[in-house]
N, C-alpha and C positions, 0 to 999 in steps of 0.2 A: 498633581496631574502629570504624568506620565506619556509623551505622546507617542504613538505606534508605531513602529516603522514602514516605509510602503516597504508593498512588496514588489519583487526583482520582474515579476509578470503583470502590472498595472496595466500596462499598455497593452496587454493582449486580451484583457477583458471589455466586452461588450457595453454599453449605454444599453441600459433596458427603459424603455415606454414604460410609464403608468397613467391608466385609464381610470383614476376613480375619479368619486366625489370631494373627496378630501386634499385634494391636489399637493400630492407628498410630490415632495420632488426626486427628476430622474437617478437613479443611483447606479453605480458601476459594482454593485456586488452581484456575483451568481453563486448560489449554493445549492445542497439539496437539502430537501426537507427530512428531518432528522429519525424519520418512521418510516414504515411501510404501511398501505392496507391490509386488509387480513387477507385478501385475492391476491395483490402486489406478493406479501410472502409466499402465503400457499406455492403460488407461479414460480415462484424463484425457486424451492425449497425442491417441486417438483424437476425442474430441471435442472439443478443441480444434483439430485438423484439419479437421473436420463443418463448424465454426461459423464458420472461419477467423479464429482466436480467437488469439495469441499469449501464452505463459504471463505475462510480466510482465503483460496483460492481465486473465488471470484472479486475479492475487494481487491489482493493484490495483483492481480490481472487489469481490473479495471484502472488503480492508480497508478500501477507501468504505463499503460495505456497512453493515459489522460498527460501523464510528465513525458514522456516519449514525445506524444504530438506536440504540444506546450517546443519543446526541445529543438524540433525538427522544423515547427513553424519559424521559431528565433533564428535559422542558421543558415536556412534560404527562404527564396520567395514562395517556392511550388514542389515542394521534395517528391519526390516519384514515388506510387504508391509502394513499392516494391523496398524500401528504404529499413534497415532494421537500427537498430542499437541499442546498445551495451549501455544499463543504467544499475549501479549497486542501490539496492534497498537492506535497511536493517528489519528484520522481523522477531517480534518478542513471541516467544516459548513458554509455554506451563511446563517447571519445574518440578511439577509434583508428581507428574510420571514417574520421575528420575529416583522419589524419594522412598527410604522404607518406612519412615515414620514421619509424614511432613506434619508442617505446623497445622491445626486447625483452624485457626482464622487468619487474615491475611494474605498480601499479594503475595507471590513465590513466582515469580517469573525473570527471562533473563532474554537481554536480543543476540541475534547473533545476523553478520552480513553475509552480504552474497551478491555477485555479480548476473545481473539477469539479462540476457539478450529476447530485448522486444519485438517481436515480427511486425508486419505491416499485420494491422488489422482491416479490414474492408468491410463484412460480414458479421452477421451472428457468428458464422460456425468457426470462422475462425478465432473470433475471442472465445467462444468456450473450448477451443483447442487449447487457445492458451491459456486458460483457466485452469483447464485437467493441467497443464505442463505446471503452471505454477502449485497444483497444490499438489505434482506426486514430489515435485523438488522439497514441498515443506515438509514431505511426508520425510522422504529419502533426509533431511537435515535433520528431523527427530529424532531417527533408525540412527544417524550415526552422532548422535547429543552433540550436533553442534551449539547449541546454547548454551552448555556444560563445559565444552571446551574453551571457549570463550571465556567464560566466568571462571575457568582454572588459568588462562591466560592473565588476568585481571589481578586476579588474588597472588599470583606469583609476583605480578609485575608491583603492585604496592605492598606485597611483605618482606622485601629485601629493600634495605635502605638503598634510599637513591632511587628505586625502582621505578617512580613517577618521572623519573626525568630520564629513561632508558630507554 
């Protein structure tokens, strides 16, 4: 057995109530449920069409979001809505754009970073503002293979001896 490590945000998680029968006790996990209904999609799929908004858009939008606040709560008591910052995310790329003969089966993907400035969110509209924002940037990181560049960074740096420790 192996035991887990907490994590660095424990303390910022909730005590959630439970009301049954079966008297599970209180737990400090919050997650979401790892589906959609088929309304739930539809609704999303629709306005993310509306917004011209691409889903890896809206995921990475939402977990800037959620790590931004997370961030902003740890660093003072009541940060002003108006408060932005500067958070790098890695985002992984389908490679097979890139390819003239890729592999048929198999993953083919590669991450590449990026430095993203979070706006205050308040509203809907302005997270899917910043949804469009994050998914013309993934758009704009395809158009110029930065996931390719990266990965020819990578292979340079471990095919010359010593290149791991460069």
């Amino acid at each position: 057995f192996i035991p887990t490590r907490r994590s660095p945000f424990e303390n910022q998680l909730k005590t959630t109530e439970t009301a049954n029968e079966k008297n599970i006790p209180q737990t400090k996990t919050q997650f979401l449920r790892g589906w959609l209904t088929q309304a739930e999609t539809n609704e999303l799929l629709a306005l993310c069409e509306e917004d011209d908004v691409s889903l890896h858009g809206v995921i990475l939008a939402a977990g800037l979001t959620a790590m931004a606040r997370i961030c902003l709560h740890d660093s003072s008591n009541s940060p002003p809505p108006e408060t932005s910052i500067i958070l790098r995310a890695s985002t992984n790329t389908n490679l097979r754009q890139f390819c003239s003969q890729a592999p048929k089966n198999g993953c083919l993907s590669a991450s590449y970073e990026d430095n993203y400035t979070v706006p205050p969110i308040i509203d809907a509209a302005d997270f899917w503002r910043f949804a469009h924002s994050m998914t013309m940037s993934h758009n704009n990181a395809n158009v110029n293979q930065a996931a390719l560049r990266q990965l020819r960074l990578y292979s340079k740096m471990f095919s010359t001896p010593g290149g791991e420790s460069a």
